[in-house]
BAFI-3210 file (N, C-alpha, C; in Angstrom, 3 decimals, decimal comma, padded with zeros to 6 digits):
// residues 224
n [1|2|3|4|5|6|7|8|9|10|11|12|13|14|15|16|17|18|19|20|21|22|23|24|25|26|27|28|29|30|31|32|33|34|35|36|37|38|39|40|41|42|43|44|45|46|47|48|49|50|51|52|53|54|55|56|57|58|59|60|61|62|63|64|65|66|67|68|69|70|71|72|73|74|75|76|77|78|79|80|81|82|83|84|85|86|87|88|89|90|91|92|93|94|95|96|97|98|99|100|101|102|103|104|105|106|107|108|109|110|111|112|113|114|115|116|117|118|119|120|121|122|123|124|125|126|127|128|129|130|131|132|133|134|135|136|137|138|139|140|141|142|143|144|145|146|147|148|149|150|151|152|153|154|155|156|157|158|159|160|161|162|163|164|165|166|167|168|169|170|171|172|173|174|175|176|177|178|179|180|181|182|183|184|185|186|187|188|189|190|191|192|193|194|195|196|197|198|199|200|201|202|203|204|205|206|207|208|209|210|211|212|213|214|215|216|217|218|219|220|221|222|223|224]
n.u [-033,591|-031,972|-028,645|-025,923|-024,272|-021,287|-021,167|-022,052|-020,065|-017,869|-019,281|-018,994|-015,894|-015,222|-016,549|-015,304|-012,392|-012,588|-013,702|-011,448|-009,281|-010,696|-010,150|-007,340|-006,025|-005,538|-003,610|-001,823|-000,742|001,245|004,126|005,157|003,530|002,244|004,198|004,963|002,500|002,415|004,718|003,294|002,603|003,998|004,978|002,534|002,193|003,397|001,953|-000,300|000,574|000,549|-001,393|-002,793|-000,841|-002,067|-005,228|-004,092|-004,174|-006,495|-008,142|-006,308|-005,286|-003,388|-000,219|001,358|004,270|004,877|003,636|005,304|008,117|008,008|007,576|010,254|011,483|010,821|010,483|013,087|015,124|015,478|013,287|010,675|011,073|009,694|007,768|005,860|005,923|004,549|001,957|001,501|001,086|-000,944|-003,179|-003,791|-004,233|-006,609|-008,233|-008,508|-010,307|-012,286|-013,323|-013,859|-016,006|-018,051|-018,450|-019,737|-021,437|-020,067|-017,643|-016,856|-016,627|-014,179|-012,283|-010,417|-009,825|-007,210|-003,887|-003,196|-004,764|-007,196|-005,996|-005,683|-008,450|-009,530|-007,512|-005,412|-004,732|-002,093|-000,753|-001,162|000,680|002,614|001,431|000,745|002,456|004,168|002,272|002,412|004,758|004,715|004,720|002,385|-000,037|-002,765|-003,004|-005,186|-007,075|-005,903|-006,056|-008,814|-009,104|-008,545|-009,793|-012,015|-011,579|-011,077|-008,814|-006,282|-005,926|-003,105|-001,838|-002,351|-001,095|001,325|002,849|001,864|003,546|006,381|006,566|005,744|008,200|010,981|009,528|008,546|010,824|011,851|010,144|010,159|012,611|012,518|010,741|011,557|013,658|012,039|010,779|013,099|013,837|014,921|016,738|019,427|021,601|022,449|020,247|018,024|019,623|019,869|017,385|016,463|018,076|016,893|014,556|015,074|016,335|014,322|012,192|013,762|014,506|012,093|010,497|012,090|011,212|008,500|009,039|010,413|008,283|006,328|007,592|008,342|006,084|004,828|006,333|005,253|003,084|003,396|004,428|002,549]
n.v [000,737|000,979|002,642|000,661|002,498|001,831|001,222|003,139|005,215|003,639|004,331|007,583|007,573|006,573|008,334|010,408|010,206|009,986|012,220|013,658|012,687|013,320|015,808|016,742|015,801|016,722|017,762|015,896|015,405|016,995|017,607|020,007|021,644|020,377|020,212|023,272|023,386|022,169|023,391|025,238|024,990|024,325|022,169|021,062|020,068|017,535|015,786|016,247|014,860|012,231|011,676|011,392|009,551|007,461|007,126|006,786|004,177|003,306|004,361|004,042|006,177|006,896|005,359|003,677|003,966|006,195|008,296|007,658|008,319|010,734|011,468|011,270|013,027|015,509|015,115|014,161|011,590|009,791|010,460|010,653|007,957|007,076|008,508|007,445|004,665|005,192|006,231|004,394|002,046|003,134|003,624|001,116|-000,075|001,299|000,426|-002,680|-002,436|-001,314|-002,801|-005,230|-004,297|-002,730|-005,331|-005,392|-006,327|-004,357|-004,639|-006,594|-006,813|-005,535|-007,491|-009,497|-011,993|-012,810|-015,188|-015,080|-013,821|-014,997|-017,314|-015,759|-015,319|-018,038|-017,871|-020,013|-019,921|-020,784|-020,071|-017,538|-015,420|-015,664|-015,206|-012,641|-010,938|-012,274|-010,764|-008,373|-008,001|-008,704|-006,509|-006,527|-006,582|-006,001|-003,436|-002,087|-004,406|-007,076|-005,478|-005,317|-007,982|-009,348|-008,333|-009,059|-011,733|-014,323|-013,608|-012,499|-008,806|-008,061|-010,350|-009,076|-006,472|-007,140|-008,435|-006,930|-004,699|-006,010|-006,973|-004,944|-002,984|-003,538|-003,535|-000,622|000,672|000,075|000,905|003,468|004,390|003,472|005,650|008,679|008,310|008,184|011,071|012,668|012,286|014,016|015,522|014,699|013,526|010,868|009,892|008,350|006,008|004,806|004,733|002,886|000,649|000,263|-000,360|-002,674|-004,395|-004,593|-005,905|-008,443|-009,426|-009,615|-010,949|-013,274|-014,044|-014,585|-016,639|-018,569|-019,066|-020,378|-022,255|-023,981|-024,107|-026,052|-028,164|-028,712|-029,593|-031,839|-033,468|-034,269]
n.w [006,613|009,436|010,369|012,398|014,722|014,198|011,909|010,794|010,796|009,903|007,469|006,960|007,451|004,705|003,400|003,448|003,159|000,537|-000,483|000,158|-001,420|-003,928|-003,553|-003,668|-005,552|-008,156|-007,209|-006,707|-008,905|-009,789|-008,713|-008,224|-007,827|-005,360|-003,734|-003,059|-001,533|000,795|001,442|003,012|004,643|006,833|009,489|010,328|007,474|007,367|008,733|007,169|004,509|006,261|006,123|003,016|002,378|003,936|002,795|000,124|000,331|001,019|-001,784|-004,101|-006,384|-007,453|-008,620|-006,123|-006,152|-007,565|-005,436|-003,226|-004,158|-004,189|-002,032|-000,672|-002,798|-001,581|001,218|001,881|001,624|004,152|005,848|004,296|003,357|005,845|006,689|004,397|004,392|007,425|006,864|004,699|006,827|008,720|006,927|005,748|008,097|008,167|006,155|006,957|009,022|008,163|006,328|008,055|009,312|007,932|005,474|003,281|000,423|-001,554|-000,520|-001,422|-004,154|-004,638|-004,250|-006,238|-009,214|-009,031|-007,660|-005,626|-004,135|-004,011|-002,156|000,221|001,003|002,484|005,070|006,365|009,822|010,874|008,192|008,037|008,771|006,816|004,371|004,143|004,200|001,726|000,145|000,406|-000,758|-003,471|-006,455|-007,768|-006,309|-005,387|-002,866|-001,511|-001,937|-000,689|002,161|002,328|002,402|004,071|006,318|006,025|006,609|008,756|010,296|012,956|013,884|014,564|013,190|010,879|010,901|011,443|009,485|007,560|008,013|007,768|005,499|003,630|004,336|002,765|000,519|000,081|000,458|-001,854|-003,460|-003,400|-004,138|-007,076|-007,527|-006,732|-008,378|-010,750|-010,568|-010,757|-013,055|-015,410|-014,258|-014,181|-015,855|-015,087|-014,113|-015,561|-015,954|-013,293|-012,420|-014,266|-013,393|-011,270|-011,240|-012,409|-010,586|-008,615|-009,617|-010,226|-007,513|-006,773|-007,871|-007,857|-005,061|-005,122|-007,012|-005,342|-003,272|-004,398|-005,458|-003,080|-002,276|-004,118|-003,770|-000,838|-001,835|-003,131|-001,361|000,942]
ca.u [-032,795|-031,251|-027,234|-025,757|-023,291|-019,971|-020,956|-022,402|-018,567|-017,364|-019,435|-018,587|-014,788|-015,100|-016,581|-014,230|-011,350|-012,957|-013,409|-009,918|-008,485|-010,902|-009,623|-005,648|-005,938|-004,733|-001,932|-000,718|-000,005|002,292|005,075|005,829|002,659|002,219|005,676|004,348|001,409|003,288|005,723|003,004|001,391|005,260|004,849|001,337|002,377|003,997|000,756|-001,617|001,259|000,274|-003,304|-002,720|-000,635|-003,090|-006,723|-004,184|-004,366|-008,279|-008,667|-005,016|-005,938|-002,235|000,533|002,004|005,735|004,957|003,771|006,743|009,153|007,648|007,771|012,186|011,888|010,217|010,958|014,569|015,242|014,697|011,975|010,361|010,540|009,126|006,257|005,263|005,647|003,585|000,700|000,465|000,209|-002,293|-004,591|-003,790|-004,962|-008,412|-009,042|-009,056|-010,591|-013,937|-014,015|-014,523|-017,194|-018,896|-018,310|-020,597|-021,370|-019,418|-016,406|-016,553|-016,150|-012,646|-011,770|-009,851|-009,452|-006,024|-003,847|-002,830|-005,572|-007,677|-005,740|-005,800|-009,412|-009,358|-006,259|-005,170|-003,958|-000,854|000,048|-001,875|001,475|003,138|000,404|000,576|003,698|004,284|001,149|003,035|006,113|004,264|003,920|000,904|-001,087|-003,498|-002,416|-006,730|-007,660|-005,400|-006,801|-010,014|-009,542|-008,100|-010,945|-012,994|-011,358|-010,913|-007,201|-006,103|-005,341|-001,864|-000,930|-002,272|-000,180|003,153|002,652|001,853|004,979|007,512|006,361|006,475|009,158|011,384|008,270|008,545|012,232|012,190|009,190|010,549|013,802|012,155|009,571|012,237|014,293|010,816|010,584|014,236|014,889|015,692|017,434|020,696|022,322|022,539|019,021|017,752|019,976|019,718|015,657|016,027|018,347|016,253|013,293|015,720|017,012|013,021|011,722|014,695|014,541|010,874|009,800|012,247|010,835|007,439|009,377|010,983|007,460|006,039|008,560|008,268|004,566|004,079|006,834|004,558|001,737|003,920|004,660|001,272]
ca.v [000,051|001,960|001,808|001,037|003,700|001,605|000,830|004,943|005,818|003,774|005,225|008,476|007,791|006,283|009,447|012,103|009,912|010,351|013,742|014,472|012,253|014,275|017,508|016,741|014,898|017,317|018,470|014,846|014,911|017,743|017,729|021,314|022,344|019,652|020,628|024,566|023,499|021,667|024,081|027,114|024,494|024,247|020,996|020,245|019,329|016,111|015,259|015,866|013,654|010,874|011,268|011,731|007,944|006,302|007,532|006,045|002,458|002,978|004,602|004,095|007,105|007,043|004,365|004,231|004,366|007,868|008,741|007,183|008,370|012,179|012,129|011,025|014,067|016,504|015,576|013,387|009,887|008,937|011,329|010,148|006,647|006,927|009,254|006,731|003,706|005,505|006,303|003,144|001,048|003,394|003,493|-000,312|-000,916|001,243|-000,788|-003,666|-001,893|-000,591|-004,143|-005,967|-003,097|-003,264|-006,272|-005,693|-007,262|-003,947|-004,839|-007,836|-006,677|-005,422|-008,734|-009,801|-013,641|-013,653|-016,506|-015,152|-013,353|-016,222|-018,292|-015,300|-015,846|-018,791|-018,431|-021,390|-019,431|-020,947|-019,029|-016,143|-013,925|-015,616|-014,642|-011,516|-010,411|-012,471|-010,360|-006,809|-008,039|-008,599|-005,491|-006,188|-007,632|-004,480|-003,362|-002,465|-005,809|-007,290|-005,216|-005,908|-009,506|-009,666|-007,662|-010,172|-013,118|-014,302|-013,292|-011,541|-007,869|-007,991|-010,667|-008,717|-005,357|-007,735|-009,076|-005,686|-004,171|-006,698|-006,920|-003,076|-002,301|-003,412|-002,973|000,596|001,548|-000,095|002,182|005,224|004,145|004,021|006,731|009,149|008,635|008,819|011,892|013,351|011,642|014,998|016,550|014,529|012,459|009,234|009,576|007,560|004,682|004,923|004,514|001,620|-000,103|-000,058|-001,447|-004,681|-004,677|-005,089|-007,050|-009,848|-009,872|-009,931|-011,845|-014,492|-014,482|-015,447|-018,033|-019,569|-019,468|-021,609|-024,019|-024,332|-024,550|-027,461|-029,151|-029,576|-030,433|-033,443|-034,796|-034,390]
ca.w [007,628|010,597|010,375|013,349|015,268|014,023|010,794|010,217|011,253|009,017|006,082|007,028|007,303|003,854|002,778|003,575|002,581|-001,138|-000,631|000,336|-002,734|-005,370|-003,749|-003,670|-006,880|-008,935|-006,823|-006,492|-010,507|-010,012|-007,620|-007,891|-007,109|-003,930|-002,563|-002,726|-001,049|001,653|002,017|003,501|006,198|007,631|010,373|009,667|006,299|007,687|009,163|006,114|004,082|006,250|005,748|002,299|002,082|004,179|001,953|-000,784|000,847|000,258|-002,862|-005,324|-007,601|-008,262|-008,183|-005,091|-005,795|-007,392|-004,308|-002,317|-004,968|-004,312|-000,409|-001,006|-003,861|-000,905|002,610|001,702|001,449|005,331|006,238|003,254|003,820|007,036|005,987|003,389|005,476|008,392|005,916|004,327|007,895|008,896|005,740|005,788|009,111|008,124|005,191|007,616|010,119|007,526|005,848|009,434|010,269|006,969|004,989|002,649|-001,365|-002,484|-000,411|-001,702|-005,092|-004,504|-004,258|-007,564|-008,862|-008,680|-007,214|-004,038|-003,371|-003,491|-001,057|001,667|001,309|003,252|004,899|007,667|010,936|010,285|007,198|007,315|008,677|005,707|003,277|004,533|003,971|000,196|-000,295|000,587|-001,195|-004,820|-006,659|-008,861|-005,371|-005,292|-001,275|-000,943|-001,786|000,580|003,037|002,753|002,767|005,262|007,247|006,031|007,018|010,704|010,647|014,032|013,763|014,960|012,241|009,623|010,613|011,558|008,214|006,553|008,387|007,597|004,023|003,485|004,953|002,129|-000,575|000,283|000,464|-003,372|-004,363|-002,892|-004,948|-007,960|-007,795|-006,851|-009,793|-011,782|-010,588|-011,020|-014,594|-016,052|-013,687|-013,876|-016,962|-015,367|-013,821|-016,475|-015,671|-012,303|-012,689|-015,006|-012,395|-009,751|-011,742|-012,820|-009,506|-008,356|-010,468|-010,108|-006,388|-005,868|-008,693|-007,403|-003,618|-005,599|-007,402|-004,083|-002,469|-005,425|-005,333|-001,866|-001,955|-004,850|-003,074|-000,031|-001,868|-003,421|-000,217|001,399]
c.u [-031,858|-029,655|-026,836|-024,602|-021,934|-019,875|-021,709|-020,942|-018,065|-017,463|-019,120|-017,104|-014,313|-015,743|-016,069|-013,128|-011,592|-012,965|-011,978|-009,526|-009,261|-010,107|-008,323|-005,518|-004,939|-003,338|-000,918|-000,247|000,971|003,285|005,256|004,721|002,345|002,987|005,420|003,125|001,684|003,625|005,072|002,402|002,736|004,862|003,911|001,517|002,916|002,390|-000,691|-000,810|000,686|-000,886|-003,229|-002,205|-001,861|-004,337|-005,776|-003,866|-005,883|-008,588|-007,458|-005,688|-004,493|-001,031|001,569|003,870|005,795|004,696|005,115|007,982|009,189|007,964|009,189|012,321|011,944|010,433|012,334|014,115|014,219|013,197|010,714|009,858|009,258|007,463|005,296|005,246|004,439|002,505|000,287|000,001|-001,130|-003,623|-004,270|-004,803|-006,653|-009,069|-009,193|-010,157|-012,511|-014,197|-014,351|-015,644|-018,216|-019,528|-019,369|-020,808|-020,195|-017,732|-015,976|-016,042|-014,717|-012,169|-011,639|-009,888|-007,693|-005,503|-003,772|-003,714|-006,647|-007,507|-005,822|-007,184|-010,373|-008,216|-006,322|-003,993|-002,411|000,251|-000,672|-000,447|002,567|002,917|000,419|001,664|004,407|003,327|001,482|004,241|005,844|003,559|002,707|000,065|-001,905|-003,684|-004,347|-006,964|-007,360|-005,758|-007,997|-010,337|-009,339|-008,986|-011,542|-013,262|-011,417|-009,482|-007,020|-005,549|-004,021|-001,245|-000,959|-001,317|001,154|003,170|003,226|003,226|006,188|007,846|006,511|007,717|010,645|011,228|008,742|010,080|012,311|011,613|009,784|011,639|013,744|011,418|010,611|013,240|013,292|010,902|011,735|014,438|015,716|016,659|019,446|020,744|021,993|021,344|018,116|018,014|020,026|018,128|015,015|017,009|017,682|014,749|013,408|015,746|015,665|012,366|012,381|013,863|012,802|010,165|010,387|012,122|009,022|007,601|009,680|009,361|006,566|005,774|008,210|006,828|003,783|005,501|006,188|003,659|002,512|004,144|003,556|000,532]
c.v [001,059|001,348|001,832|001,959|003,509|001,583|002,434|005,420|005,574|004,664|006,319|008,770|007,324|007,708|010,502|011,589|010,053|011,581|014,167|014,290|013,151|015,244|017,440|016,199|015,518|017,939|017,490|014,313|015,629|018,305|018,970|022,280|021,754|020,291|021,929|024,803|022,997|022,360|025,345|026,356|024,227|022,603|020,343|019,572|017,604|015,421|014,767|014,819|012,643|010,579|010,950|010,164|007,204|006,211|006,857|004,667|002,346|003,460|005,294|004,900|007,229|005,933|004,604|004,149|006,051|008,737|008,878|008,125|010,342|012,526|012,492|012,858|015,409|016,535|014,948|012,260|009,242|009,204|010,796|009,186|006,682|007,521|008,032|005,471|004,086|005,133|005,005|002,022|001,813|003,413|001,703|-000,977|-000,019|000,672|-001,398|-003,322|-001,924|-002,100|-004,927|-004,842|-003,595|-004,949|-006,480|-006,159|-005,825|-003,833|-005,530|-007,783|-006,453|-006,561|-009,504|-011,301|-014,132|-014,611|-016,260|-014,582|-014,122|-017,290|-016,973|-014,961|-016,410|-019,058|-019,072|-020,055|-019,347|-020,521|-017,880|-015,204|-013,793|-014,993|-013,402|-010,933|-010,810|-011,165|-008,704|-007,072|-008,367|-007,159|-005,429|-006,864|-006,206|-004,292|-003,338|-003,711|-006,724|-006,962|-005,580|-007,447|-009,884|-009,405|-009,008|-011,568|-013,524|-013,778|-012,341|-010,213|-007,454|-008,733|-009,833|-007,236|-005,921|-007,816|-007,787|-005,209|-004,600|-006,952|-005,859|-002,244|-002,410|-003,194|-001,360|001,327|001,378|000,683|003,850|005,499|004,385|005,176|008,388|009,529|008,671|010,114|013,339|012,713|012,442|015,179|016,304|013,633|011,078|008,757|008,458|005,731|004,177|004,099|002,981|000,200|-000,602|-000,784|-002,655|-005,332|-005,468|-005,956|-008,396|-010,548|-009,991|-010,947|-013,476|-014,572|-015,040|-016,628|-019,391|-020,129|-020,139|-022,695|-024,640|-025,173|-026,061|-028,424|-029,888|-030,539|-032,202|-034,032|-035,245|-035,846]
c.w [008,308|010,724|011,596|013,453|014,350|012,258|010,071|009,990|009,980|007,707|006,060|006,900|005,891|002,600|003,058|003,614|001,209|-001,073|-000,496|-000,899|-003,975|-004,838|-003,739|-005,003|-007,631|-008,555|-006,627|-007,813|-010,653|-008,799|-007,164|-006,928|-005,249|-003,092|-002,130|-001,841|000,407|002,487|003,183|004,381|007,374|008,229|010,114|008,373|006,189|007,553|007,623|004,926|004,876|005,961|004,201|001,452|002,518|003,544|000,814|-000,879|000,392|-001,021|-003,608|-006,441|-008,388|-008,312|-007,638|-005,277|-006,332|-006,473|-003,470|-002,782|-004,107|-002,785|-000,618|-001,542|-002,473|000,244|002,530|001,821|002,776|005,729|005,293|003,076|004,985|006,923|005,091|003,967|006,454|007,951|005,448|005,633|007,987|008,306|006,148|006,931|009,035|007,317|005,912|008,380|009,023|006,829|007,000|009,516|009,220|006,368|004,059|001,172|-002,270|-001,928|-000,923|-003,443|-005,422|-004,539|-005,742|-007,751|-009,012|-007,981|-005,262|-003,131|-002,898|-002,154|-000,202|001,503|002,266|003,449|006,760|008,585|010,809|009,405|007,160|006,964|007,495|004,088|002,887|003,710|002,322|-000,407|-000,637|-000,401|-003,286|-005,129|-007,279|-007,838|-005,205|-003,593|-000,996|-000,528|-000,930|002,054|003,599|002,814|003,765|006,263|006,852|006,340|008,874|010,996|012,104|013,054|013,681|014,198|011,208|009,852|011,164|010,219|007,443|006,665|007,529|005,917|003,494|003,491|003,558|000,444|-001,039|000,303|-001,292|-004,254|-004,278|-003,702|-006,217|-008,437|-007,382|-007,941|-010,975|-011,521|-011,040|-012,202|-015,173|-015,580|-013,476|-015,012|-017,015|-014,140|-014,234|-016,112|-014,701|-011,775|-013,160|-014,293|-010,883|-010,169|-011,897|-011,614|-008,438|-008,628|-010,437|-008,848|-005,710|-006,656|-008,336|-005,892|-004,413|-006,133|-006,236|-003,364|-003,202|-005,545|-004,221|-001,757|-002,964|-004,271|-001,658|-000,348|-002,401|-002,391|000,583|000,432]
res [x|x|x|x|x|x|x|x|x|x|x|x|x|x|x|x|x|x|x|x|x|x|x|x|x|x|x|x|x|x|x|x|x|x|x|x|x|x|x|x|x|x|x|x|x|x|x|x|x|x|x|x|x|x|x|x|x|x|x|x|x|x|x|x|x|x|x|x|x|x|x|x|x|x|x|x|x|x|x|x|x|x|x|x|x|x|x|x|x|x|x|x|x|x|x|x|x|x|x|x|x|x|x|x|x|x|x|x|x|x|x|x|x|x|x|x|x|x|x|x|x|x|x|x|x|x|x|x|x|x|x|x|x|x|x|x|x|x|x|x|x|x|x|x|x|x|x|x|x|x|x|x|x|x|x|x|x|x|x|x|x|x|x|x|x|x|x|x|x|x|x|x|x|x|x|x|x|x|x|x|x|x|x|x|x|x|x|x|x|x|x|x|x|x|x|x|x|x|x|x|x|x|x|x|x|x|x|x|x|x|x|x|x|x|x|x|x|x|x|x|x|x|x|x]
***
């Protein structure tokens, strides 16, 4: 079977995002070495950072607040953010982008039976940009899978990267928060406590925006 033009692209952009991640692999376990590797491409180094977030929207070889944490450690806090934000819309929007092209039985595997991933499935117009965004704001929602459901669903484009955005945006300042002080634990006393505050501090406030949207949600169904 002859592939067509869009759906060759894709396979091709799905294979030299794997190639990149085997060949950085090892330099994204060791900061010292990354940051040295960084440091000799001067400006370009921004650039292959974003490539570098967005290939880990398609293929999480590492968990992304150590990423996040490492940009903070290497370009500073803001720079940092922003880098790691950039990267993940853009990988974000090519997961969508290669699951609409493809859509084939091994995208489909990515697809977990969790609860929420289930409902953005089949999600009603209505809530998708809500879906969306609970969906960015739970850390154990695997960001791929999301992606590709979303490709796969009818969802417009533009909800799913408002969504992604708006959901990220404070996802990502919390990862960068923690994965930063993962990465400095030693280097200061009250690193430590610092690290283990920002995990409580996470865990409260996001675990209770899943609780609120819950409540919310078996309160409709009781009135329905």
């Amino acid at each position: 079977m002859i592939l067509s033009k869009k759906k060759l692209n894709s396979l091709l952009t799905l294979l030299f995002s794997l190639v990149l991640i085997i060949y950085l692999y090892p330099r994204l376990q060791d900061p010292a070495a990354l940051q040295m590797f960084l440091a000799n491409l001067g400006w370009k180094s921004y650039l292959l950072n974003l490539l570098i977030v967005a290939m880990q929207m398609l293929f999480p070889v590492v968990p992304f607040p150590l990423l996040a944490g490492l940009n903070s450690v290497l370009f500073g806090w803001v720079p940092g953010f922003l880098l790691s934000l950039g990267g993940s819309l853009m990988g974000c929007s090519l997961g969508f982008w290669l699951a609409r092209s493809l859509g084939h039985e091994w995208i489909q595997k990515q697809i977990t039976k969790s609860y929420i991933l289930g409902k953005m499935a089949s999600i009603p117009p209505r809530k998708s940009l809500f879906l969306i965004i609970l969906a960015r704001l739970t850390p154990i929602c695997p960001a791929a899978a999301v992606n590709y459901i979303a490709g796969l669903s009818t969802m417009k484009f533009r909800i799913f990267f408002l969504g992604s955005f708006l959901g990220k945006l404070p996802m990502i300042a919390w990862e960068s928060w923690v994965g930063h002080y993962f990465w400095q634990i030693s280097s200061d006393p009250d690193n430590p406590k610092r690290f283990i505050i920002a995990l409580v501090i996470g865990a409260l406030v996001f675990s209770g925006i899943w609780l609120v949207y819950r409540l919310s949600e078996k309160r409709q169904q009781e009135t329905e």
